[in-house]
C-alpha positions as CSV (number, residue, x, y, z in Angstrom):
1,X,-4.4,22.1,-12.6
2,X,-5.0,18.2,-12.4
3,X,-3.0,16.3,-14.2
4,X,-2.9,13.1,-15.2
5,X,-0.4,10.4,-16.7
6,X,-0.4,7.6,-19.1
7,X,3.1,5.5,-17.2
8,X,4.3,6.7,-13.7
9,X,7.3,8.3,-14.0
10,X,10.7,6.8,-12.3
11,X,10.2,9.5,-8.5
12,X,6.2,8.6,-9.0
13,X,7.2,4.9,-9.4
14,X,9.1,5.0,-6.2
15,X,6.4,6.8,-4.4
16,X,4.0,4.3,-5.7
17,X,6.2,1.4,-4.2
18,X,5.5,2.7,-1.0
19,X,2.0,1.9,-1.2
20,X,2.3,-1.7,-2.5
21,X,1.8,-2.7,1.8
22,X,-1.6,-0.6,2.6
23,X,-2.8,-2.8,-0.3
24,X,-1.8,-6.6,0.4
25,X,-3.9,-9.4,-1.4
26,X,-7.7,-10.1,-0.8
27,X,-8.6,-13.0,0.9
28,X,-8.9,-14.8,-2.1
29,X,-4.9,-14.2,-2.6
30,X,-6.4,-11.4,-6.2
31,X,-3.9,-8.4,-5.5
32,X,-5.4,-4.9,-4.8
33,X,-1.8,-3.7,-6.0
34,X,-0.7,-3.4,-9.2
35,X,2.2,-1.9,-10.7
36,X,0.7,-0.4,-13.7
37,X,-0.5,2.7,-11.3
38,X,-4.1,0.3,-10.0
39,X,-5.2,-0.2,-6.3
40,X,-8.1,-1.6,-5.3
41,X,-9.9,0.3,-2.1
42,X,-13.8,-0.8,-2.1
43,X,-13.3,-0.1,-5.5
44,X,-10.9,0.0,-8.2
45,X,-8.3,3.2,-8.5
46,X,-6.0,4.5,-11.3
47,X,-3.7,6.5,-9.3
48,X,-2.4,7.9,-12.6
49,X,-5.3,9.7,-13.3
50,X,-5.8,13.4,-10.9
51,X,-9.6,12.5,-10.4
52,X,-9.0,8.9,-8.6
53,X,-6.3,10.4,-6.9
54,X,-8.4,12.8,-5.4
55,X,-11.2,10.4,-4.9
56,X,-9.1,8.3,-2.7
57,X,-7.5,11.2,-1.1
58,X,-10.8,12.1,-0.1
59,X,-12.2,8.7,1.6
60,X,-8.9,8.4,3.4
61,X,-9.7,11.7,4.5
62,X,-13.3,10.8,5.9
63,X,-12.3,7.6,7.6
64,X,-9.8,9.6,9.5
65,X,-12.4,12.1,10.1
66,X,-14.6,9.3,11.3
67,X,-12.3,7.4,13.6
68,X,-11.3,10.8,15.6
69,X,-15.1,11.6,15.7
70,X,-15.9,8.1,17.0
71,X,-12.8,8.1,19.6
72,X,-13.9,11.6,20.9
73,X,-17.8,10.8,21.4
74,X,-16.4,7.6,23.2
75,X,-13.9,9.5,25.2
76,X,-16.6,12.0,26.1
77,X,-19.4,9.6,27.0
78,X,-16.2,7.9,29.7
79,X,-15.0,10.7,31.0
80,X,-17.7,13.8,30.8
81,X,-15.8,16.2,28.6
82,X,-13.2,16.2,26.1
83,X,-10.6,17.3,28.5
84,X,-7.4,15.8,27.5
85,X,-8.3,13.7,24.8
86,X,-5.6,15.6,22.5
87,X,-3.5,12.8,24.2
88,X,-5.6,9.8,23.7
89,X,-4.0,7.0,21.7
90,X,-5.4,6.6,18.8
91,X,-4.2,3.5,17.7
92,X,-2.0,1.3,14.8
93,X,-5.5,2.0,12.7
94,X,-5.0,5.3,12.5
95,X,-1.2,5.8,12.0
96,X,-1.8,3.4,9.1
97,X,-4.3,5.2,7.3
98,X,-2.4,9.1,8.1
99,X,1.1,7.1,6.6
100,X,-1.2,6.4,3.1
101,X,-3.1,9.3,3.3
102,X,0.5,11.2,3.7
103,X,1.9,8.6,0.3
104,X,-0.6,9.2,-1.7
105,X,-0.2,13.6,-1.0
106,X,3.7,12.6,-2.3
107,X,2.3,10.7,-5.2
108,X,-0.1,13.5,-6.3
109,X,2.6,16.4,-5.7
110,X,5.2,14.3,-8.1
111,X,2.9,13.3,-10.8
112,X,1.3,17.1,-10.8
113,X,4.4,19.3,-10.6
114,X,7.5,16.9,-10.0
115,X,7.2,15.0,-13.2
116,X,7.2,18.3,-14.9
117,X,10.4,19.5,-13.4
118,X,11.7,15.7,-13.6
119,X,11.4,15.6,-17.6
């Protein structure tokens, strides 16, 4: 069941902190934060609403997707095989991008069932 809400609740508005420093000002200083429940990712997301949730879910799910399918075909073109690339460092990219991906999974699971036990 998606859900949706109109105000983040107090435990969503906590989660929702968290993301405040995967989205710092643009260059031109305009925030891609805001507290009202917005962020801006190549695109503008209302994090209170189940479909842009998912939405970004999803993309931060394909770039991951994408930077493990570029690292292996780069592993595999230097070394031959993919022998032992489960160890190959991936990088401050990626641990960024899993630590959002793993936020914004909180933020969803409060606003769809925690807010409901919450009230």
């Amino acid at each position: 069941m998606a859900r949706d809400c109109e105000v983040l609740s107090t435990n969503a508005r906590a989660i929702f902190e968290k993301l405040k420093v995967h989205f710092p000002p643009d260059p031109w200083h305009w925030p891609m934060w805001n507290e009202e429940g917005l962020v801006e990712d190549n695109g503008r997301f209302d994090l209170r609403t189940s479909a842009d949730r998912q939405r970004l879910i999803d993309r931060k799910k394909m770039t991951l997707s994408s930077f493990v399918e570029n690292s292996a075909s780069v592993y595999m073109r230097r070394k031959g095989s993919l022998d032992g690339f489960e160890i190959e460092h991936f990088g401050l990219m990626i641990k960024n991008e899993v630590e959002l991906l793993l936020i914004l999974y909180d933020l969803d699971f409060q606003i769809e069932t925690g807010d409901l036990v919450d009230a």
